[in-house]
N, C-alpha and C positions, 0 to 999 in steps of 0.2 A: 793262538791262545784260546783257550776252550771258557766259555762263560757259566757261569753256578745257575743255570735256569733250569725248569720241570724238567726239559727234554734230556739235559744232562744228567739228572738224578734218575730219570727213568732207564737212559743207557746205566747207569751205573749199579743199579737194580737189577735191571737183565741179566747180567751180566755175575752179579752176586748169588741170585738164585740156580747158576750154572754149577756152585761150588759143592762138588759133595761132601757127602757126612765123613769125618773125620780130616779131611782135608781144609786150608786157611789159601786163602792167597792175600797180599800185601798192595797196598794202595798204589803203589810201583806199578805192581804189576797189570792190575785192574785199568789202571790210565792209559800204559803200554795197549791194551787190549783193543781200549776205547780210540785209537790213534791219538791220543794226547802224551805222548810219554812223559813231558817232564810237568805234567800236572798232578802228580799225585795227593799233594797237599789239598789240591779242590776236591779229588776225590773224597779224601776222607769228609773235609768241608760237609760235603754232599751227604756222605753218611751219617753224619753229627746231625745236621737240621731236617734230616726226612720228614722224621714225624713218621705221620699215621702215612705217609706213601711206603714207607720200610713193614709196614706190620706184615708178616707173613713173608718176609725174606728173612734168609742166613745172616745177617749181616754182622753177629758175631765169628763171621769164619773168616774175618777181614781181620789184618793185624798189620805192624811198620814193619818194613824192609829189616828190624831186627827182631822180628817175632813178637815185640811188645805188645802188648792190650792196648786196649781203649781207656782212654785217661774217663774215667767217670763213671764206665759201663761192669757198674761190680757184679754181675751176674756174667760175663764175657766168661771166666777160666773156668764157670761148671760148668756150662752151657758146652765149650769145648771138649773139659774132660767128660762128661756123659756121652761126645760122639767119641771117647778114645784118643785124642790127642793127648803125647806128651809134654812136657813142658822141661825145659833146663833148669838147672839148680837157682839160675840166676831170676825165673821167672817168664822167660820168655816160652814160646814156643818152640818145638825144633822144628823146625825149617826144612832142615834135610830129608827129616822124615817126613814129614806133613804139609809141605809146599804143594799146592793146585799144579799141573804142569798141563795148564790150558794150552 
């Protein structure tokens, strides 16, 4: 079990800023990354309280295993559509089309 410290947020940052323009990857998959697979939940965790360690990462190109935004982060779906991501009727991201495939 992986614990919410600097060192975790800064794997988790690395790791974000790998993510190119127009492309998302999901907390799932970020954690898988990280060897922690079934922590994805602390990832996000990690992305919610960065703060000023995130300034200068992508970390609107992170979304949930169903393409959804960031509960809070209202600037998340320009931010994405400026890099040409599309989105489903439902609001999600498509996935298919736009999944990181680190």
């Amino acid at each position: 079990m992986a614990n919410l410290n600097e060192d975790f947020m800064y794997q988790v940052l690395e790791i974000v800023a790998e993510i190119p323009v127009g492309k998302v990857a999901t907390y799932g998959q970020i954690a898988t990354l990280m060897g922690y697979e079934k922590n994805a939940r602390l990832v996000g965790k990690a992305l919610q309280i960065s703060g000023f360690y995130a300034e200068g990462y992508p970390c609107h190109r992170v979304v949930n295993s169903a393409g959804r935004l960031a509960p809070g982060f209202a600037r998340q779906q320009d931010l994405l559509l400026d890099e040409g991501v599309k989105f489903k009727e439902n609001g999600c991201v498509n996935l298919k089309k736009h999944r990181w495939e680190a």
